[in-house]
N, C-alpha and C positions, 0 to 999 in steps of 0.2 A: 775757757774751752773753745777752742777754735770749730767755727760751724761755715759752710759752704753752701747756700741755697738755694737750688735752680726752679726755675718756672717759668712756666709759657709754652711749653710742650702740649700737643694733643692731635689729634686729625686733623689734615687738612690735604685742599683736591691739587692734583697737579696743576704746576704755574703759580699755585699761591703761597703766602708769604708768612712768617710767624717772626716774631723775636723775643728770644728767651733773654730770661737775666738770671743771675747767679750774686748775692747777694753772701757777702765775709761778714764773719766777728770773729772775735778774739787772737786778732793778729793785725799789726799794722798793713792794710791794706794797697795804701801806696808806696809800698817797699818792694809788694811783691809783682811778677811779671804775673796775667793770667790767662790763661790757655781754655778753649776748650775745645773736646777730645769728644769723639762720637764710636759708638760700636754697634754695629748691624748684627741681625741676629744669625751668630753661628762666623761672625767675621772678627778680628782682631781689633782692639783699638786703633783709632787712626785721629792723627790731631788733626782740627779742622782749621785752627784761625789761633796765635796770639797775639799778648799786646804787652810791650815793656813799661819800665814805670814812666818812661819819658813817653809815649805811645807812638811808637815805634810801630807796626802789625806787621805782621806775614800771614798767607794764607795756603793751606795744600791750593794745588794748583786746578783741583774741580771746582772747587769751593772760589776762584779768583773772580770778579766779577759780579759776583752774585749773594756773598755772604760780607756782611762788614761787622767788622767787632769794634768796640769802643766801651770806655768804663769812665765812670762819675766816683769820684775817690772821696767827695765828699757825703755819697752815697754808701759807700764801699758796694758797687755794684758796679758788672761786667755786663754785657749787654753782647746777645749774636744777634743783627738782623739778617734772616736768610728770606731770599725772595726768589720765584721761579725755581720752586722748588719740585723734584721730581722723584719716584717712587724709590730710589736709589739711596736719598734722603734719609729713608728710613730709620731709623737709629734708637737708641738712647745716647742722650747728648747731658756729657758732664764737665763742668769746670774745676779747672786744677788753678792753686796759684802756687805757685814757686820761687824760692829766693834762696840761690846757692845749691845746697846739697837737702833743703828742705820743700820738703812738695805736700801740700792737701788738696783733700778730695772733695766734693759734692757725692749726692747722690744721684742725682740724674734724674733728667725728665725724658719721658718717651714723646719723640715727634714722628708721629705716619702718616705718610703718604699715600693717598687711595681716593680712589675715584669712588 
């Protein structure tokens, strides 16, 4: 059964910093490329940052600078550090990994921004 498990999510004040991780089973995890993907409330998803099996990353371009993604294959775990972070932030933040025409999900952790 393939499982995707994010954590690290919760409150936290503008400028400060969190890093989520997102934890696979049941699929070779260094095969897959993994993304993750955030959605504000009442906003579309939007990808935030991936990373190929070679690690590769790209980032949306609000997110450059300030978020770094990187993943431990021997963990099977994905890693966001977002730092200077601001109310905009807001989100549920889910990781995807992907390989070809195959894509899975997490469930997502909620990270807010609030003073």
């Amino acid at each position: 059964q393939v499982q995707l498990v994010e954590s690290g999510g919760g409150l936290v004040q503008p400028g400060g910093s969190l890093r989520l991780s997102c934890v696979g089973s049941g699929f070779t995890f260094s095969r897959y490329a993994m993304t993750w993907y955030r959605q504000g409330l009442g906003k579309e998803r939007e990808l935030v940052a991936t990373i190929s099996t070679i690690r590769t990353t790209n980032y949306a371009d609000s997110m450059k600078g300030r978020f770094t993604i990187s993943r431990d294959n021997d963990k099977n775990t994905v890693y966001l550090q977002m730092t200077n972070l601001n109310p905009d932030d807001t989100a549920v933040y889910y990781c995807s990994a992907s390989l070809v025409a195959q894509r899975y999900w997490g469930q997502g952790t909620q990270v807010t921004v609030s003073s």
